[in-house]
Backbone as a printed PyTorch tensor [residue, N CA C, xyz], in Angstrom:
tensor([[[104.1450,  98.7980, 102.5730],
         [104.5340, 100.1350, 102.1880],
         [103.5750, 101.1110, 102.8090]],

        [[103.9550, 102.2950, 103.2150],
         [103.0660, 103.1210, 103.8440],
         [102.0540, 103.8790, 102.6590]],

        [[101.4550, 104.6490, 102.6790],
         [100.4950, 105.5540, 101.6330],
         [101.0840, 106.9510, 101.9600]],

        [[100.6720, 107.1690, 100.8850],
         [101.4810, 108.9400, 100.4590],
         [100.4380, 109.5500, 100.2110]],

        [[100.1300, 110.7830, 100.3370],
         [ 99.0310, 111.7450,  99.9220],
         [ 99.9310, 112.4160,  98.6460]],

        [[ 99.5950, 112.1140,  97.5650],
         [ 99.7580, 113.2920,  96.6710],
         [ 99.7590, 114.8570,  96.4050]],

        [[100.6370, 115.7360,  95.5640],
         [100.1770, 117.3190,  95.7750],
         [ 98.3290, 117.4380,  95.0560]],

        [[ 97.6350, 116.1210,  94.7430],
         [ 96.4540, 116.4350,  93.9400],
         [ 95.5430, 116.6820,  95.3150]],

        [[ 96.1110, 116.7190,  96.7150],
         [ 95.6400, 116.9700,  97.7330],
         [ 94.4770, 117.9190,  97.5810]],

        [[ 93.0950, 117.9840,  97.5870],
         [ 92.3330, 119.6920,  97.9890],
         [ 92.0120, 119.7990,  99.2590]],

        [[ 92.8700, 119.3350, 100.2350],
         [ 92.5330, 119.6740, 101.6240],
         [ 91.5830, 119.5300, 102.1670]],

        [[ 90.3480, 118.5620, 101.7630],
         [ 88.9050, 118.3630, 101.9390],
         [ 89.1870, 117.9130, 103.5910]],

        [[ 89.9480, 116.8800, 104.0100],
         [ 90.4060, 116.7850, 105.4750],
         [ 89.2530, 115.0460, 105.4970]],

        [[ 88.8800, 114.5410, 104.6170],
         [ 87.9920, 113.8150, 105.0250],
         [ 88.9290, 112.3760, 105.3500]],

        [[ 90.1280, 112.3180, 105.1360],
         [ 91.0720, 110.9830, 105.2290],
         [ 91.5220, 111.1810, 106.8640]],

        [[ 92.0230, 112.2570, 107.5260],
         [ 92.3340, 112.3040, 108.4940],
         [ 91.4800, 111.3550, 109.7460]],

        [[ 90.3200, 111.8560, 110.2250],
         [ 89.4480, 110.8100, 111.0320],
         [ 89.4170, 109.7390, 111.2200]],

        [[ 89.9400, 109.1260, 109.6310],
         [ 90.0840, 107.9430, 109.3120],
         [ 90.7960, 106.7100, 109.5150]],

        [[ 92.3320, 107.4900, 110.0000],
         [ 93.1510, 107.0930, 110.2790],
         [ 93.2560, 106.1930, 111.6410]],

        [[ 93.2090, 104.8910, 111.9330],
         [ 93.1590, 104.5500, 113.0810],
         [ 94.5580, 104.8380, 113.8430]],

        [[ 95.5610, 104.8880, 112.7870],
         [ 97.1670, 105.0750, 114.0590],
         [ 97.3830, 106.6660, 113.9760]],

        [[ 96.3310, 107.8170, 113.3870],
         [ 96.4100, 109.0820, 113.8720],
         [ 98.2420, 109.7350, 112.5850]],

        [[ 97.7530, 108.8220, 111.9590],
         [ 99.1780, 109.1780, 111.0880],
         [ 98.7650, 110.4680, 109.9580]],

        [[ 98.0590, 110.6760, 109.6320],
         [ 97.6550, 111.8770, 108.9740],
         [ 97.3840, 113.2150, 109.6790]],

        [[ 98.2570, 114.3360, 108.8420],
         [ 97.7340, 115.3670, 109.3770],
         [ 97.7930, 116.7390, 108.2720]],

        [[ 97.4890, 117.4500, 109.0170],
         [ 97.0880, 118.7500, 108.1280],
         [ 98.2660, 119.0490, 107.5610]],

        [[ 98.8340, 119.5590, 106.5730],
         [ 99.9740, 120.0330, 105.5800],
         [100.2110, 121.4620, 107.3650]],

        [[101.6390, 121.6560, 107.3460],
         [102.2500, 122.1000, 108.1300],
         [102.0160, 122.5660, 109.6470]],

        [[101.2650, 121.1510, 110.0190],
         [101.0320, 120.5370, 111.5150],
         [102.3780, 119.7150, 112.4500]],

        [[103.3060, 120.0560, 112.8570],
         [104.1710, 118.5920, 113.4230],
         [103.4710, 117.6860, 113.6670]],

        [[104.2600, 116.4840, 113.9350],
         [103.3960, 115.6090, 114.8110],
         [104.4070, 115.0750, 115.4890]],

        [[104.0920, 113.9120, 116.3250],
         [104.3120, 113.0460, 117.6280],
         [103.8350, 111.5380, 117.1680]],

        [[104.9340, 111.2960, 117.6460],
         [104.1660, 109.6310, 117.9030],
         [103.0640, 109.1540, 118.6420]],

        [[102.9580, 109.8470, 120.1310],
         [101.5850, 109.6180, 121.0430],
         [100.6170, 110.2980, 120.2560]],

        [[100.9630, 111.1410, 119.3650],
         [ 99.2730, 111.5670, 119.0150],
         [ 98.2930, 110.2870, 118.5490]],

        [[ 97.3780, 110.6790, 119.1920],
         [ 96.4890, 108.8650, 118.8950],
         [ 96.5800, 107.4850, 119.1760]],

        [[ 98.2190, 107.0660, 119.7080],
         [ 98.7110, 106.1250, 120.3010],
         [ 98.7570, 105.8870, 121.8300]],

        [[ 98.7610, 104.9650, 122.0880],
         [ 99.0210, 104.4610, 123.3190],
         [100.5950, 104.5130, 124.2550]],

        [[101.6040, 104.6120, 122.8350],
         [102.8820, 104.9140, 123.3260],
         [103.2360, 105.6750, 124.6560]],

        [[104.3640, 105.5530, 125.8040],
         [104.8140, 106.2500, 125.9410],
         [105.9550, 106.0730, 126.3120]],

        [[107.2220, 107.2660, 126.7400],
         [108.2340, 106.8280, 126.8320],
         [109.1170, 107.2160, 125.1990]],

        [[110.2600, 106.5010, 125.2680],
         [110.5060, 106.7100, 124.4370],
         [110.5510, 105.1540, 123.1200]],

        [[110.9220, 105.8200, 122.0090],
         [110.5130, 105.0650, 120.0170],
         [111.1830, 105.3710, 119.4390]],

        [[111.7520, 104.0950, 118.5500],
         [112.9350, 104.0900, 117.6140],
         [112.1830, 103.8120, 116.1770]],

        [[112.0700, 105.3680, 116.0650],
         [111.7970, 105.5780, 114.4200],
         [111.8400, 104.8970, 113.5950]],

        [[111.2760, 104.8360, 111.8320],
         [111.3560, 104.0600, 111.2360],
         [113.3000, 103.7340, 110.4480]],

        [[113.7660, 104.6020, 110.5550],
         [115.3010, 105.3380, 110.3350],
         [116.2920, 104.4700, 111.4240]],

        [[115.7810, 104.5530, 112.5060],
         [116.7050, 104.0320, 113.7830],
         [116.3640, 104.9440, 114.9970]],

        [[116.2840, 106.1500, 114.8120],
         [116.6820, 107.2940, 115.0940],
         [115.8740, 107.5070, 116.7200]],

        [[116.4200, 107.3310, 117.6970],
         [115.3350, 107.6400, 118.8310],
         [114.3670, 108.6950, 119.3990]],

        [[113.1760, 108.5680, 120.0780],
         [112.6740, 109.8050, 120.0480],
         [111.6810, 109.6730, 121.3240]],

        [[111.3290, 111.0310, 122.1530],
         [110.5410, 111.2020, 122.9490],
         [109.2880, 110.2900, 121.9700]],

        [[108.1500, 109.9410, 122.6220],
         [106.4170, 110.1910, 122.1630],
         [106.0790, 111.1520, 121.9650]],

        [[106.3810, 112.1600, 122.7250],
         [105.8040, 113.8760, 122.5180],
         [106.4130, 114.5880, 121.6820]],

        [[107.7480, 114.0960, 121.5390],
         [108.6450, 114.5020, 120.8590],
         [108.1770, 115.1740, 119.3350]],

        [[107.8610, 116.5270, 118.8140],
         [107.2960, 117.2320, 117.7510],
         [108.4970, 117.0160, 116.6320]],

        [[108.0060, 116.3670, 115.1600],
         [108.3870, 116.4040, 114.2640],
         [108.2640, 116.9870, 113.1310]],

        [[108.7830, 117.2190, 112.3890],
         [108.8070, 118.4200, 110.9290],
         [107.8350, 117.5810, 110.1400]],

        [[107.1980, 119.1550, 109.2500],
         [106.0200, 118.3210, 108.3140],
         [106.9860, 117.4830, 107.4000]],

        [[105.6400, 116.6700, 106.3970],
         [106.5350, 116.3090, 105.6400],
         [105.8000, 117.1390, 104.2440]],

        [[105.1020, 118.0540, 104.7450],
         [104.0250, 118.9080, 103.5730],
         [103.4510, 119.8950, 104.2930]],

        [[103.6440, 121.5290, 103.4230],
         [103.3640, 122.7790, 104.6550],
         [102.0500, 122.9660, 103.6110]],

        [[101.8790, 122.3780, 102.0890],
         [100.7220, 123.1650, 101.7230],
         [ 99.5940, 121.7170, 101.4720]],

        [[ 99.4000, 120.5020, 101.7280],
         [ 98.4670, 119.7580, 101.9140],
         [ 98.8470, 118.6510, 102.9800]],

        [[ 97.3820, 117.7220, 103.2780],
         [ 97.3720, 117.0520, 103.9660],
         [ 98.8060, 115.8330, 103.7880]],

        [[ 99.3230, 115.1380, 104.9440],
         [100.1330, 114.3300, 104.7300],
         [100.0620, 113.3570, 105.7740]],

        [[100.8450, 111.9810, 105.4700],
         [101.2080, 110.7470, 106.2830],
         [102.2040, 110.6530, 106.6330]],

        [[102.5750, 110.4060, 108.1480],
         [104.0590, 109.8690, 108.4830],
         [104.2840, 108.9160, 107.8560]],

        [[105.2380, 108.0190, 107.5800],
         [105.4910, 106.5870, 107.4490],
         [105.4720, 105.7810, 108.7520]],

        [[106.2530, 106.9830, 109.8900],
         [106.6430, 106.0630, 110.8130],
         [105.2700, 105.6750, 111.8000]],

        [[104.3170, 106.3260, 111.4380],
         [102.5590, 106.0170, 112.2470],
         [102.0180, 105.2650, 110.8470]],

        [[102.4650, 105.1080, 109.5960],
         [101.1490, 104.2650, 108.9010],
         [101.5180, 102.6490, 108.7390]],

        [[100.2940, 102.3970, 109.3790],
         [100.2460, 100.7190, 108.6690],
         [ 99.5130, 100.4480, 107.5890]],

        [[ 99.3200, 101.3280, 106.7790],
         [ 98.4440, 100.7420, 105.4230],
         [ 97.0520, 100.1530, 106.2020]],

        [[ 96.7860, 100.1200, 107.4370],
         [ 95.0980, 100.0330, 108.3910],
         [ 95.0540,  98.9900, 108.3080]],

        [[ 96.5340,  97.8730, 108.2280],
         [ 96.5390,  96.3750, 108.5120],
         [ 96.5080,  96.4360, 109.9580]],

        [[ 95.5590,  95.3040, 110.2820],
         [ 95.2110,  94.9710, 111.3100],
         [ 94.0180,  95.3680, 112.1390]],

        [[ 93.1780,  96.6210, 111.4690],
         [ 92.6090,  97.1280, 111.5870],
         [ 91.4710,  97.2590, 110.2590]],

        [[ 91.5530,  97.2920, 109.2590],
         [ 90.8500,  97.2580, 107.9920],
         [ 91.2720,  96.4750, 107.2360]],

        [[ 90.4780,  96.1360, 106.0580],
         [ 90.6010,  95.3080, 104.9380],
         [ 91.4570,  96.3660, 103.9570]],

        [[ 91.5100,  97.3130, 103.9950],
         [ 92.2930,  98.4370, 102.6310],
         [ 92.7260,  99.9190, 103.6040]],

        [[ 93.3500, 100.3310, 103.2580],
         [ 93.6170, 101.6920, 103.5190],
         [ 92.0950, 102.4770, 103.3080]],

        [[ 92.1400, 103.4560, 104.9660],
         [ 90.4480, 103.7980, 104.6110],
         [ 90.6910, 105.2780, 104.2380]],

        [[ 92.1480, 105.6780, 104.2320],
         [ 92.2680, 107.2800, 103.5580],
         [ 92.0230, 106.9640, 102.1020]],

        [[ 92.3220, 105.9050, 101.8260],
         [ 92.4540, 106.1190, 100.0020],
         [ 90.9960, 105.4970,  99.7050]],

        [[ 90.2330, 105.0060, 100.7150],
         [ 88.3890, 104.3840, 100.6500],
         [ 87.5710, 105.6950, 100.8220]],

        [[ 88.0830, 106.9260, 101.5180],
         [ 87.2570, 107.7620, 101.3820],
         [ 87.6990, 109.4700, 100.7970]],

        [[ 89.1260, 109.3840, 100.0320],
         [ 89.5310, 110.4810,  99.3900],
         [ 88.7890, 110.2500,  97.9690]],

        [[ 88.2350, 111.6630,  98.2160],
         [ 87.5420, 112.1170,  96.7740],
         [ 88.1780, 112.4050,  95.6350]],

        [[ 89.4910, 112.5710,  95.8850],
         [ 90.2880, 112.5440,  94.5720],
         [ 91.3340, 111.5960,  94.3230]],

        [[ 91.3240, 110.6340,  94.7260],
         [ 92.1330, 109.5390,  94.9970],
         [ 93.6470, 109.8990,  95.0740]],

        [[ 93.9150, 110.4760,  95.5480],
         [ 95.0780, 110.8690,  95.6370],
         [ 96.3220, 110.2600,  96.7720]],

        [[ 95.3610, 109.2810,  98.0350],
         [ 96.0390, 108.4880,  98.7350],
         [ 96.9160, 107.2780,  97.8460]],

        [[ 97.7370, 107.0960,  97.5500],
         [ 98.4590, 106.1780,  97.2070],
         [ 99.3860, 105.3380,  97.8960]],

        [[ 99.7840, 103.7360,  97.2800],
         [101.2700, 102.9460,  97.6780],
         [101.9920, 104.3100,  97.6180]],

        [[102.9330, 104.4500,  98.6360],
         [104.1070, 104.7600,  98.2560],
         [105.3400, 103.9940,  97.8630]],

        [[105.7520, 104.4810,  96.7000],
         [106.5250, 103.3670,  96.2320],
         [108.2930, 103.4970,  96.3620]],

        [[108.1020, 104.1800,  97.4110],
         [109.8200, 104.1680,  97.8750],
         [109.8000, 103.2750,  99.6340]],

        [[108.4500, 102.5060,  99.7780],
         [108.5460, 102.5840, 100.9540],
         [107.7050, 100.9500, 100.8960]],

        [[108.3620, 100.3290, 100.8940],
         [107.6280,  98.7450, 100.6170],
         [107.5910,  98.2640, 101.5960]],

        [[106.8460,  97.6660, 101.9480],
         [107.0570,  97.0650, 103.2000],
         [105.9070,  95.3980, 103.6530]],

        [[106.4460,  94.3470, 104.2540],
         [105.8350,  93.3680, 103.7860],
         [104.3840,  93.6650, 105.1460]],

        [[103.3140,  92.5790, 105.2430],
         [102.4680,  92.9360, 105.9940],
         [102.6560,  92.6380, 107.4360]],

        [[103.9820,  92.0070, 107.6330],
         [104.4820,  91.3560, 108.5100],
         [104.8830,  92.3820, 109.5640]],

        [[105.3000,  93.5380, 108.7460],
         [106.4690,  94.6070, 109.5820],
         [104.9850,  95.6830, 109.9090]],

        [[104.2250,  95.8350, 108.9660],
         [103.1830,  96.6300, 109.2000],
         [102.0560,  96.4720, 110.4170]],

        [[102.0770,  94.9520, 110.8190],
         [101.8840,  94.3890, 111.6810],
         [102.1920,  94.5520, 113.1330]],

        [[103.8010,  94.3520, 112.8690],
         [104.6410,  94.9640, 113.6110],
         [104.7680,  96.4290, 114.2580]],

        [[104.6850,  97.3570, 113.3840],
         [104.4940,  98.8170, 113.6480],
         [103.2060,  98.9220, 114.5810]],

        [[102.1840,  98.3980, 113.9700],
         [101.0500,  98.4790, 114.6850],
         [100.7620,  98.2390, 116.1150]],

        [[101.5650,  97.2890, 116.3780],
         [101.5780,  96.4520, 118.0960],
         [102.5030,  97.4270, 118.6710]],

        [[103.8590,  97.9190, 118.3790],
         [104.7110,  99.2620, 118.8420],
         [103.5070, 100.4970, 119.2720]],

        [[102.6260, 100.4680, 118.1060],
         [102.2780, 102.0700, 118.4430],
         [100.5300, 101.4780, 119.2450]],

        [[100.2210, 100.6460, 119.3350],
         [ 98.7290, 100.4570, 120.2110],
         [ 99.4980,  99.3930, 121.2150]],

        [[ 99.8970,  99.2990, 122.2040],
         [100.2510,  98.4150, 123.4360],
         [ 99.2010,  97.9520, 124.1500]]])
């Protein structure tokens, strides 16, 4: 399952850095898939849905920090735990729980977006 930033967000910004697949960003920033990735060319979303790398997407939060789904691996493969929710001061990184996902596929995502 990917991690969700909560509205208990205070914008401290200290989870972002953190992120090894660059999936966090500032509350009403777009983003891209190449941001931070190796991708290029074009990527079939977590939806289906195809897309440039550069290709700019809608926030998913204009007044705090937030996570794509389609850039988070929960920092499998890369960390022992999610390191946004190891260094948010208000714990507010969470499972998201509409978005399960086994470690297999997270795995998966990961090798798509670092080649």
């Amino acid at each position: 399952m990917a991690i969700m930033i909560t509205d208990e967000c205070i914008n401290c910004g200290a989870c972002e850095p953190e992120c090894p697949n660059n999936a966090i960003y500032e509350g009403g920033i777009e983003w891209a898939i190449s941001d931070g990735t190796t991708v290029k060319g074009s990527y079939e979303l977590e939806d289906g849905t195809p897309t440039g790398t550069h290709d700019k997407h809608g926030t998913v939060s204009d007044d705090y920090y937030y996570i794509t789904p389609d850039k988070c691996t929960e920092c499998v493969g890369f960390h022992e735990e999610p390191q946004c929710a190891a260094v948010c001061p208000v714990d507010c990184c969470v499972p998201d729980p509409d978005r399960r996902e086994s470690k297999e596929a997270l795995l998966a995502r990961k090798e798509r977006l670092h080649l």
